[in-house]
C-alpha positions as CSV (number, residue, x, y, z in Angstrom):
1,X,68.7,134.1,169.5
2,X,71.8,134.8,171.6
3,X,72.7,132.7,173.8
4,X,75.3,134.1,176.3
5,X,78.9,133.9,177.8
6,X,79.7,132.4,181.4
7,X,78.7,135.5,183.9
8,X,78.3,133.6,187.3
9,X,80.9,134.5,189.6
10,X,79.6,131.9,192.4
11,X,81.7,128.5,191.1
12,X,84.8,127.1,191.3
13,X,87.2,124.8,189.2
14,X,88.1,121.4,190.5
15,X,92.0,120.2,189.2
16,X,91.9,116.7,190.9
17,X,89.1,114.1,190.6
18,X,86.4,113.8,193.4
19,X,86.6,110.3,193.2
20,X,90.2,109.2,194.1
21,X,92.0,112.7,194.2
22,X,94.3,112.0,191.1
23,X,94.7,114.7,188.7
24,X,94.2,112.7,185.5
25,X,91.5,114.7,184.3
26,X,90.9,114.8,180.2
27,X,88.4,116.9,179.1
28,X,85.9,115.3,176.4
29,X,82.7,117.2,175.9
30,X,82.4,121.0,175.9
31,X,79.0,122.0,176.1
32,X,79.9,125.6,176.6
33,X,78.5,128.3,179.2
34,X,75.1,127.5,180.1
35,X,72.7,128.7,182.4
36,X,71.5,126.8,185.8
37,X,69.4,124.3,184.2
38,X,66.6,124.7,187.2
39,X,67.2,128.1,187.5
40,X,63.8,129.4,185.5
41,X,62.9,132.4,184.6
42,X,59.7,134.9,186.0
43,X,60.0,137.6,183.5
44,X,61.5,138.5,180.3
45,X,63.3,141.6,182.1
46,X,65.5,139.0,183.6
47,X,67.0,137.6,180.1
48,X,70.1,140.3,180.2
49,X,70.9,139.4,183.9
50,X,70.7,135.4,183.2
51,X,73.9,133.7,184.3
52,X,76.0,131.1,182.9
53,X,78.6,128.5,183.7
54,X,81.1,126.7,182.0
55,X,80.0,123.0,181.3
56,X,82.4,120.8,180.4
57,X,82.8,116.6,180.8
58,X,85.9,114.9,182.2
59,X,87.0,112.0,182.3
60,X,89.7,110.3,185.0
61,X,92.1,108.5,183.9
62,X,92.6,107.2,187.2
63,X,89.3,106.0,188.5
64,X,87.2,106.0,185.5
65,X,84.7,108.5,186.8
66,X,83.1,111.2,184.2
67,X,82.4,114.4,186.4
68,X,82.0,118.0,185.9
69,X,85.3,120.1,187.0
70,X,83.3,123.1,187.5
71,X,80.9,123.4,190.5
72,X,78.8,125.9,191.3
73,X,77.6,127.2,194.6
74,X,75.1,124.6,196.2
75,X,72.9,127.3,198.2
76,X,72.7,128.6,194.6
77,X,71.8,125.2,192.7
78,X,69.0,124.0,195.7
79,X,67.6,126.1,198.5
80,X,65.0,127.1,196.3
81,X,64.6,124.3,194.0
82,X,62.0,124.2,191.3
83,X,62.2,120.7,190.2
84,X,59.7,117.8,192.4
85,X,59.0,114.3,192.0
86,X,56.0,112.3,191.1
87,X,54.8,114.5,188.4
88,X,54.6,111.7,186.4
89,X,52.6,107.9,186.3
90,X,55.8,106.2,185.5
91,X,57.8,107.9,188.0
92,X,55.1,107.4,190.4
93,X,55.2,103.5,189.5
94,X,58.8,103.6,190.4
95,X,58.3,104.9,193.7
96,X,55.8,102.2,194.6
97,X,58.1,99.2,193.2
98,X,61.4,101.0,194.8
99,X,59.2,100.9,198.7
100,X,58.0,97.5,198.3
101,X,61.0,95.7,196.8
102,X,63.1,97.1,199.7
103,X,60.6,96.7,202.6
104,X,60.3,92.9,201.5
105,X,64.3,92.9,200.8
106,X,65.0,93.5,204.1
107,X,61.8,92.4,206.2
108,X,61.1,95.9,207.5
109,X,58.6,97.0,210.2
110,X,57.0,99.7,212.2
111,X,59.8,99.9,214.3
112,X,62.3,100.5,211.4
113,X,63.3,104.2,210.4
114,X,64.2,105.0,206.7
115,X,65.8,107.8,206.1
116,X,66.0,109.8,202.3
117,X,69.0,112.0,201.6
118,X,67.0,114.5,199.1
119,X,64.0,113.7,200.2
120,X,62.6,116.3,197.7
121,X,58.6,116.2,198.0
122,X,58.5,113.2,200.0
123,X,56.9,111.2,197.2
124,X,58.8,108.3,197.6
125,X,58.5,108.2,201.5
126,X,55.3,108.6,201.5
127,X,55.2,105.0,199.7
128,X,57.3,103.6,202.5
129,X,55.2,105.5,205.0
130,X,52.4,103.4,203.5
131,X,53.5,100.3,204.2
132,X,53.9,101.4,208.2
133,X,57.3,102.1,208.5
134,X,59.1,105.7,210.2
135,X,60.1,107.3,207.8
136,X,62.5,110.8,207.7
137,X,63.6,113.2,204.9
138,X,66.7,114.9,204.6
139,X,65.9,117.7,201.9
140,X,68.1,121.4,201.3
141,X,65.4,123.0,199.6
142,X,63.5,125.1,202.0
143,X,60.6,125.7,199.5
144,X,60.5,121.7,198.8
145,X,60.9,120.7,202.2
146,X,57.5,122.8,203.0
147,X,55.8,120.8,201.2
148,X,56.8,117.3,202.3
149,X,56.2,118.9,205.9
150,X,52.7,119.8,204.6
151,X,51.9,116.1,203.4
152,X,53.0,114.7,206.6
153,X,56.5,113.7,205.5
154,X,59.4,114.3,208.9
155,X,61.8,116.4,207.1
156,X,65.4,118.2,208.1
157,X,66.0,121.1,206.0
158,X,69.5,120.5,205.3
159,X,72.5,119.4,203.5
160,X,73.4,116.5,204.1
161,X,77.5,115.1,204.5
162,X,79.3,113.2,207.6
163,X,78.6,115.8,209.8
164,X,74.9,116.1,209.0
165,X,74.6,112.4,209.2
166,X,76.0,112.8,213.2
167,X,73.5,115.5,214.1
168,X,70.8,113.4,212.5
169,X,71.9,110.4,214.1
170,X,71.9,111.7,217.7
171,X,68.4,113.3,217.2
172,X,66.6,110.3,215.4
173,X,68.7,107.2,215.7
174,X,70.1,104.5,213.2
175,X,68.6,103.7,210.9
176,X,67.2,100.2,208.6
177,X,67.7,101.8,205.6
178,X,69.5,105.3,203.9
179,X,68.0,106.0,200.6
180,X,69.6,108.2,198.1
181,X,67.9,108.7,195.2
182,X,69.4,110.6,191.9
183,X,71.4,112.4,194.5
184,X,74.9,110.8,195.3
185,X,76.0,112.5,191.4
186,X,74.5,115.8,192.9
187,X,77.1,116.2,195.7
188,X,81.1,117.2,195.2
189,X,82.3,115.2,198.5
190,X,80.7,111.8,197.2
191,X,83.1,109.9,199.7
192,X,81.9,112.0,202.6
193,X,78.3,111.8,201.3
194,X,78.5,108.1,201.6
195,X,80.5,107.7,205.0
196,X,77.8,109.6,206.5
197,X,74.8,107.3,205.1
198,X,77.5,104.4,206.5
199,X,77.4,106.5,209.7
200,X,73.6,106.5,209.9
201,X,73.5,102.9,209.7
202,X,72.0,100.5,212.8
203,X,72.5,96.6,212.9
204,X,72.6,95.1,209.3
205,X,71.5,98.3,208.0
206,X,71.6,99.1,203.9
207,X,72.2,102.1,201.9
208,X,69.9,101.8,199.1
209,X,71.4,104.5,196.2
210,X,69.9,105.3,192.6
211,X,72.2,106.4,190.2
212,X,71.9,106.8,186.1
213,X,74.3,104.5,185.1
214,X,77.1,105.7,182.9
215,X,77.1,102.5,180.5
216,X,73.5,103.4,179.1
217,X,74.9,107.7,178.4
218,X,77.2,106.7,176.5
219,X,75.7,104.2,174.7
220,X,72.7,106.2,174.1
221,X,74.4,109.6,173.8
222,X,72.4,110.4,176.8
223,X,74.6,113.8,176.8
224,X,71.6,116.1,177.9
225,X,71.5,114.4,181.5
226,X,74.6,116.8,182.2
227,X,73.9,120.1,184.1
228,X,75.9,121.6,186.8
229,X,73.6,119.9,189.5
230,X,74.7,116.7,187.8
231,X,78.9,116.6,189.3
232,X,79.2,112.9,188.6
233,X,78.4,110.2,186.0
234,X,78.7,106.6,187.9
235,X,79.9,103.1,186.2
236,X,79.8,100.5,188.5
237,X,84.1,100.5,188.2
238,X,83.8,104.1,189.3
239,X,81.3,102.8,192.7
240,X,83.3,99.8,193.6
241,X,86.0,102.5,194.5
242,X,84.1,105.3,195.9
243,X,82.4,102.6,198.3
244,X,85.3,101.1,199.6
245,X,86.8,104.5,200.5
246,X,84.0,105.5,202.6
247,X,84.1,102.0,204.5
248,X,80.8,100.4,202.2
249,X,80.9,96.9,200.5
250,X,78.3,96.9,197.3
251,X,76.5,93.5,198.1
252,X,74.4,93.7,194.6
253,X,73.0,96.0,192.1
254,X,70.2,95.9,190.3
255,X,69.2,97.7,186.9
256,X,66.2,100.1,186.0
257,X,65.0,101.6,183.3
258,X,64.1,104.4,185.0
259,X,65.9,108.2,183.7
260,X,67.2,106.6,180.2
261,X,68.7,103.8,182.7
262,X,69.9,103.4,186.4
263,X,71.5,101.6,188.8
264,X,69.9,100.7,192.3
265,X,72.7,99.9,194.3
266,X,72.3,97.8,197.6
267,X,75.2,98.3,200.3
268,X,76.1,97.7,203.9
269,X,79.2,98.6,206.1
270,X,82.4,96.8,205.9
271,X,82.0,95.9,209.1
272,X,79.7,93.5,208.5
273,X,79.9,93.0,204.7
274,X,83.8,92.6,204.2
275,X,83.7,92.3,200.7
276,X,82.0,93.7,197.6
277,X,79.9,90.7,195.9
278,X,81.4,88.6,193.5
279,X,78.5,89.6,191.2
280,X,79.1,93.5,191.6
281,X,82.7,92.4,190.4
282,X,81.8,91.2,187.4
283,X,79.6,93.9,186.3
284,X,83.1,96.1,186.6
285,X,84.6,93.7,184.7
286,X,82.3,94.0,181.9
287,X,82.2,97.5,181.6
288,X,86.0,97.2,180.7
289,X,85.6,94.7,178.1
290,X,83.0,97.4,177.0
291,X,85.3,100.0,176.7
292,X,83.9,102.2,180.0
293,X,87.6,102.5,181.0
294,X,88.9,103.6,177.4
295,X,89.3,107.2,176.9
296,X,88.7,106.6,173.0
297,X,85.1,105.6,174.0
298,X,84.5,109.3,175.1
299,X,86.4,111.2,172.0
300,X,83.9,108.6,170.0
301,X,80.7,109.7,172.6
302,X,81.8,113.4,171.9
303,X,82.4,113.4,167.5
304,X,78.3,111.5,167.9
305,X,76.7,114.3,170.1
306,X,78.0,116.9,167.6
307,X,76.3,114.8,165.2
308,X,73.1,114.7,166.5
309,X,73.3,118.4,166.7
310,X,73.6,119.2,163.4
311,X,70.8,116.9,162.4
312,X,67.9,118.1,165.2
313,X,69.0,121.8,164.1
314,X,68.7,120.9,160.6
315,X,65.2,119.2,161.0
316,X,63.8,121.9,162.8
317,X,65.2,124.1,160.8
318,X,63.8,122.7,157.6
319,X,60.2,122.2,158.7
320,X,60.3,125.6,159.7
321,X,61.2,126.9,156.3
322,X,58.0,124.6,155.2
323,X,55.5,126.2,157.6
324,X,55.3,124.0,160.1
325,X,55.5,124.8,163.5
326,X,57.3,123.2,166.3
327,X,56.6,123.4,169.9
328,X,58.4,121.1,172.8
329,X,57.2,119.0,175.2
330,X,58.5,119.3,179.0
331,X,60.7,121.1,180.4
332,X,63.0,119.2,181.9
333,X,66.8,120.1,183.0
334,X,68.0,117.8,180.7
335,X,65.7,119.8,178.2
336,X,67.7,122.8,178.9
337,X,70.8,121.5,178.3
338,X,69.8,120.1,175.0
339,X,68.5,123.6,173.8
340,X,71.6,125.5,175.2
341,X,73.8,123.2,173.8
342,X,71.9,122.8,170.3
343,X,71.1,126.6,170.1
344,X,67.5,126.0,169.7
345,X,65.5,128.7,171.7
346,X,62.5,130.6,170.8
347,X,63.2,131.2,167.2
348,X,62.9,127.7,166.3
349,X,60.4,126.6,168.9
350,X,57.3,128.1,169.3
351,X,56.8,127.0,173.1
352,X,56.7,124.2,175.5
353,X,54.3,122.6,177.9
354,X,54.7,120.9,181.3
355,X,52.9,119.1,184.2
356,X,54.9,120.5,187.2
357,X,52.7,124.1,188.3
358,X,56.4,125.8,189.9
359,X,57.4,125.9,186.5
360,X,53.9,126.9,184.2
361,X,54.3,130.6,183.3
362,X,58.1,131.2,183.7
363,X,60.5,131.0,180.6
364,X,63.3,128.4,180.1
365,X,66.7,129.2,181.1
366,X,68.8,130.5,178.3
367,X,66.4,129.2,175.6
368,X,64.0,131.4,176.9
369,X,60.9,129.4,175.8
370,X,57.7,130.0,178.0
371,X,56.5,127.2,180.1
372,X,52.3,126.7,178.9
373,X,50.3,124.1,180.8
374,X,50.2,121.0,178.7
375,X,46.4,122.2,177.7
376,X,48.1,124.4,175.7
377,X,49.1,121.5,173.4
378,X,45.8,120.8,172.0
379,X,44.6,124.5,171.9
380,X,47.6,125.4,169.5
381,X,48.1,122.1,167.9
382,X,51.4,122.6,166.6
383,X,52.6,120.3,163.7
384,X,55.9,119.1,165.8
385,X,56.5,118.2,169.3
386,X,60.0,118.2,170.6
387,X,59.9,115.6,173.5
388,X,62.3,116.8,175.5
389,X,61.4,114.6,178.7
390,X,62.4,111.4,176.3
391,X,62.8,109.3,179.1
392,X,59.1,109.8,179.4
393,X,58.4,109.5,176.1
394,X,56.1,106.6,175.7
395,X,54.1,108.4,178.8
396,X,53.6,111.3,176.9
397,X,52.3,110.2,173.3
398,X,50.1,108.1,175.1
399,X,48.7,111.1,176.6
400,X,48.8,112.8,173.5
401,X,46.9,110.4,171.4
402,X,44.1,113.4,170.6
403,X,47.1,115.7,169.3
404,X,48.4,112.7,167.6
405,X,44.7,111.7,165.9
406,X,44.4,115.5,164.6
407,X,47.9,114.9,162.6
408,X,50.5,115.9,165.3
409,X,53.8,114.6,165.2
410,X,56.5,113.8,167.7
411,X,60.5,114.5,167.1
412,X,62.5,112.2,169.7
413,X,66.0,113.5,170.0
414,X,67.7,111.4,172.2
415,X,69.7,109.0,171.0
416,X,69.4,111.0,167.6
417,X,66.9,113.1,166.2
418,X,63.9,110.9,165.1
419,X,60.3,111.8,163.8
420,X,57.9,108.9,165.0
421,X,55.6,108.0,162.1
């Protein structure tokens, strides 16, 4: 399979960092041009016109924050966005937890308003609309904001900066509570993105922000949760800064498991909070014992992804020369990235499967696998499945105990390639 050179001409390259605007920027991980990782194909005509983008890690020397350099056009990444939440019992058990642990938090009430920046589906605000609260979603996607609307989640279609956050403000008031879920890395302003959640704020208001958390990609070579929607990769060193530019004090952050593992971080206006926590101070401090602040800890990150590499590749590679065949599970964008990057497409893998119906019947980008319903596991029974959604790994074989029963077996490849017996 070939797998192509960078043809998008809708992106540009940063030369300073979007966290503090220095310019010590050291590139670590070249993941070469890859295609959008959402960006899924209808037809197999489209193959020759498929665009790509550079991909490549940096790390500032500065501020300590890993980002992408390279960002592509936004209105190309999300007005008509394929992926939506709550596909999934775990993630679905997240969303519950996530509503109830901040409507007790904070003591809300029906005449509180939370607001979600990337609202997506409304899945999650339909679990605080549950509990009797207003709720309001903030989602670009015009497809994805339909169908909150439909499901009787309020919804701007919009981006969302400082500006937004004034418009939305004067129409709908302050509010309790912003939420931002898996969406602060999406956004190349992340200092503007957060003064305007600071702008939205009433009376002891809290931004309540989910993150995947820097300390668990590195240490599980977590490299397939970069794509070009993914700009940033947040330790808590990198936050503490970030906050305090855009006027936010971080009063405590708490850890999830959630997307290989995350941060949930709970803030409120300097105003009111004048300091970050002593706790929150800490944690920085620990990451720096850890080596999050060493450039040698990415160099190290980089030499074990090219490792991993060459022994998935190999593994497929020799069970295919055995007969066996090998089919994925999930197509996830950091599915995508893994295949790009590896070089594994439709001549190692015979297809893969996935719960979410926008993307059943297209083809993967670059990879070009086709999407089956999960059904199709069982009616092909292949010998290997590649779980590619990992982080919902324990989900899936669960599900899959039939496939497993009939002799199936399941390759994990995340933090290295590994056949579960």
């Amino acid at each position: 399979m070939e797998f192509g050179a960078v043809k998008g001409p809708k992106y540009r390259s940063r030369s300073t960092c979007r966290g503090c605007s220095g310019t010590s920027l050291a590139k670590f991980v070249t993941l070469g041009p890859t295609p959008l990782a959402n960006s899924f194909l209808k037809d197999t005509s489209e193959f020759v016109r498929e665009e790509s983008y550079p991909l490549d890690v940096y790390f500032c020397g500065d501020c300590s924050l890993v980002q992408l350099a390279d960002v592509v056009d936004p209105e190309i990444l999300f007005k008509d966005y394929i992926y939506v939440t709550g596909t999934t019992g775990t993630i679905r058990r997240h969303n519950e937890e996530y509503a109830s642990s901040v409507v007790e938090d904070l003591g809300l009430g029906t005449d509180d308003l939370v607001v979600e920046i990337a609202s997506n589906n409304g899945a999650l605000l339909s679990c605080f609309k549950e509990h009797g609260v207003n709720v309001l979603g903030i989602e670009p996607a015009v497809n994805i904001a339909e169908i909150a609307v439909e499901r009787g989640i309020p919804t701007v279609n919009r981006f969302f900066d400082s500006r937004a956050a004034a418009d939305i403000r004067s129409e709908h008031g302050r509010a309790a509570v912003v939420i931002g879920n898996n969406v602060l890395a999406h956004v190349d302003e992340p200092v503007d993105f957060l003064e305007g959640c600071n702008h939205l704020l009433g009376p002891n208001g809290k931004v309540v922000i989910e993150v995947p958390y820097l300390g668990d990609f590195i240490e599980n070579v977590e490299f397939d949760t970069v794509y070009h929607e993914h700009l940033s990769y947040f330790s808590v060193t990198a936050l503490l800064r970030l906050y305090r530019s855009a006027g936010l004090s971080i009063l405590k952050i708490d850890k999830r498991e959630i997307h290989g593992g995350s941060l949930r971080i709970h803030a409120g206006s300097e105003d009111e909070f004048p300091a970050h926590s002593d706790e929150v101070l800490k944690a920085a401090e620990a990451e720096n014992a850890r080596g999050l602040t060493d450039p040698e800890t990415y160099e190290r990150f980089a030499k074990r992804v090219a490792d991993n590499k060459a022994k998935l590749r190999g593994l497929i590679k020799e069970l295919r020369a055995e007969g066996k065949s090998v089919a994925a599970y999930g197509a996830p964008a950091k599915g995508n990235t893994l295949l790009n990057h590896f070089r594994i497409g439709s001549d190692l893998l015979d297809f893969t499967v996935d719960k979410n119906p926008l993307k059943v019947g297209t083809y993967t980008p670059g990879s070009h696998l086709p999407v089956l319903p999960v059904s199709a596991v069982l009616e092909r029974q292949p010998d290997y499945l590649l779980i590619l959604a990992w982080n919902f790994g324990e989900e899936i074989m669960s599900e899959q105990a039939e496939y497993k029963e009939r002799g199936g077996r399941f390759i994990i490849p995340i933090p290295e390639a590994t056949i579960v017996e």
